[in-house]
N, C-alpha and C positions, 0 to 999 in steps of 0.2 A: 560260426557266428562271431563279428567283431565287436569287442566288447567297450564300453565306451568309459571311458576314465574320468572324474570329477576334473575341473581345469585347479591347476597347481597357481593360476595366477590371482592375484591379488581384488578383489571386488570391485577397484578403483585406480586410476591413471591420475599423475600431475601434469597437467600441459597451463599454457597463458588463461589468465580470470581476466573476465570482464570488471569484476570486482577490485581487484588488488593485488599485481604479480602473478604469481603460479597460484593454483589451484587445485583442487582435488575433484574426482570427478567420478561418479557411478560406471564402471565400464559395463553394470549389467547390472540388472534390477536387486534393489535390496529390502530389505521386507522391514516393518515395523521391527522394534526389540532388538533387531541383528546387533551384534557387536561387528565394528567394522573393521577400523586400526585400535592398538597401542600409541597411547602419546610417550616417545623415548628419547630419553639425555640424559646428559650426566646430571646425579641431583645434588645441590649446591645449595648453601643459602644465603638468604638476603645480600649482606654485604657486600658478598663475591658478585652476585648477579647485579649490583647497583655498579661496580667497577667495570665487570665485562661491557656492560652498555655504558659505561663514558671511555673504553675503551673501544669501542667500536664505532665512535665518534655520533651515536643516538641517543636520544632519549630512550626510556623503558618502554613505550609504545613501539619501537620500531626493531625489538628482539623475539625470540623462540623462549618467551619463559612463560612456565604453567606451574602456580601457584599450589604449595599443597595442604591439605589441612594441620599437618606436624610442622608449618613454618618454611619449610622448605623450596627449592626451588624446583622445575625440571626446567633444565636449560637445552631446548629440542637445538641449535644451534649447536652442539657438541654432541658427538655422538647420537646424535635422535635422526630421526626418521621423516617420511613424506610428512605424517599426521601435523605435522610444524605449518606446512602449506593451506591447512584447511583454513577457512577465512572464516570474517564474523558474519553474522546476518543478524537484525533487529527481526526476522523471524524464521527461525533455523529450520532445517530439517534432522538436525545430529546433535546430542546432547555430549558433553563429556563426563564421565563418571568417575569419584577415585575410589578405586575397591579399599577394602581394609588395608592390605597387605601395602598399599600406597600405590599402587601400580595406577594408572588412569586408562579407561579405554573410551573413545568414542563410538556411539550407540546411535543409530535410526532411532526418529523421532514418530517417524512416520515411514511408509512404502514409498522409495525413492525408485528413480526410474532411471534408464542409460539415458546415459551423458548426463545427467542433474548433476550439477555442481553441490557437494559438499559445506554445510558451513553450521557453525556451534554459535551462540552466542557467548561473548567473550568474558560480559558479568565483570569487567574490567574497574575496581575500584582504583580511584584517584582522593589521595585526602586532603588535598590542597585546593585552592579555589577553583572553582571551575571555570575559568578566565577565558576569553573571547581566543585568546594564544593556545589556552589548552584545550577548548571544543575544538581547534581546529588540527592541535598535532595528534589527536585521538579521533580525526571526522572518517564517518563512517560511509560508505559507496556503495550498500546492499541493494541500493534501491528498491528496497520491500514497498509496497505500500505504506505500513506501519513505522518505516523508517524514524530513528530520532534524530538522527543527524551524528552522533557519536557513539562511540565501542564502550563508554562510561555508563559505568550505573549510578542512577540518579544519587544525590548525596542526601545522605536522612536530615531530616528537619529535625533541629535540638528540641525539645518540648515537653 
């Protein structure tokens, strides 16, 4: 009797988004709760990450950095991995978690299905005006339904 082996590959491929560049993509059904990827880079902070991106001739919108709650950066552009690919959605299917330990992994939100593309909401704060120049270098292409039109989260009313 041949016996059959769990697949050693990955739950998920990057090939071209319709959304934004590369993507990430279910190669085979994932269940609510799963943990999918690790979000991984070098982790850096602030300063360094605000230099990298004017060294890389972008704004901050247009890098591999995931924010952490000690201040810190993950810069998935060094050292990191596919989960850098995963795009935003104004309504996801994959949330990103950071564990204690500071690690962050991305999570099914729900039961995703082959080939569903992959995508977290990005919760992207901006604390500068929200200017007609910066909805657009932050505009978002989920085409959700619920779409906002940018990867920003709204700015709180002072009051």
């Amino acid at each position: 009797m041949k016996r059959v082996l769990a697949s050693t590959q990955p739950p998920w491929e990057v090939r071209a988004s319709g959304i934004h560049g590369n993507g990430v993509f279910a190669r085979r059904r994932i269940a609510a709760g799963d943990p999918i990827i690790e979000y991984r880079g070098e982790r850096i902070h602030w300063p360094q990450a605000e230099e990298r991106a004017a060294q890389r001739g972008g704004p901050l919108n247009h890098t591999f950095f995931f924010t952490l709650a000690d201040g810190r950066v993950i810069d998935g552009g060094r050292r990191g991995n596919e989960a850098r690919f995963i795009n935003h959605s104004c309504e996801p299917n994959c949330e990103a978690m950071e564990h204690e330990d500071g690690r962050v992994w991305i999570y099914a939100l729900r039961d995703i299905e082959r080939g569903e593309e992959l995508h977290y909401n990005y919760a992207l704060i901006y604390e500068g005006r929200h200017t007609a120049a910066v909805r657009r270098a932050f505009a978002c292409h989920c085409g959700a339904p619920s779409c906002s039109g940018v990867m920003l989260q709204p700015k709180r009313r002072r009051g």
